[in-house]
N, C-alpha and C positions, 0 to 999 in steps of 0.2 A: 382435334388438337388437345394436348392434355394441358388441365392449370397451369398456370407457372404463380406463385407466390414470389417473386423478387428473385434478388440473385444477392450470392454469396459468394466472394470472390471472383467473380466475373462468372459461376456459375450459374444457370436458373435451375431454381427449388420444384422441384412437383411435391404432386401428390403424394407420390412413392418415398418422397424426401420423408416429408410431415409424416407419414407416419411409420416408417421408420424412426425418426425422431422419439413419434410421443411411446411407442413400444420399449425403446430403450430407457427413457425416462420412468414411463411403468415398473421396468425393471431393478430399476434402482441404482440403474448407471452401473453394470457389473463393469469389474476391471478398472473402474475409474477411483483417484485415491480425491476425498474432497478436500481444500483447503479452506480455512477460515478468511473471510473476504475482509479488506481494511486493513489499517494500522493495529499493530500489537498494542493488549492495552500496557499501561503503566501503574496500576494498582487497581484497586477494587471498584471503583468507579472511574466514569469516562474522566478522560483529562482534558485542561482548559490549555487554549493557545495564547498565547502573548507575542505580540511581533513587538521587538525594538528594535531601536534605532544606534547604529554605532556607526565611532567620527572612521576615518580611514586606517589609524592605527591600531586602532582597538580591533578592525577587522582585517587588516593584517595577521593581526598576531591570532586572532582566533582560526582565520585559513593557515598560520603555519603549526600552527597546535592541530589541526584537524588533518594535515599532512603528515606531522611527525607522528599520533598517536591513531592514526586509520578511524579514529572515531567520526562520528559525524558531529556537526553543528548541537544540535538538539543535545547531545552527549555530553558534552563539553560544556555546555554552559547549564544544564543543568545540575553539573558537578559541581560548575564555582558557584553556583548560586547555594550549594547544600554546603562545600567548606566556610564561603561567606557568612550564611545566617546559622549553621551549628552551634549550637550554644558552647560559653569560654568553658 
């Protein structure tokens, strides 16, 4: 009976699997385009999270700003936070 290593998708893995596998990986993954894993950064260093808290108008109005302008959350109040504290 040949190994089986688990199953992948309702498949089981052999031997034949793994190493195929680790040959492609030797290879350097031809034909494969790689992406960067995570979120995009936002400047030169990592960036810090802040979660607040808003009453129900205030998140109203940031869901219908985030409908009208396709931006997201993050987007959007990042911005008021940069016109709020820019210097007069």
């Amino acid at each position: 009976m040949t190994a089986s290593f688990g199953q992948v998708n309702g498949r089981h893995v052999t031997e034949d699997d793994v190493t195929a596998i680790v040959a492609n990986a030797e290879a350097g993954f031809p034909g494969v385009t790689m992406r960067p894993v995570g979120r995009p950064t936002l400047g030169e260093r990592p960036a810090r999270t802040v979660g607040v808290r808003l009453d129900p108008d205030l998140d109203n109005a940031l869901l219908a700003e985030i409908a009208a302008s396709g931006h997201s959350a993050s987007e959007v109040i990042r911005d008021a936070l940069r016109a709020h504290l820019a210097p007069a």
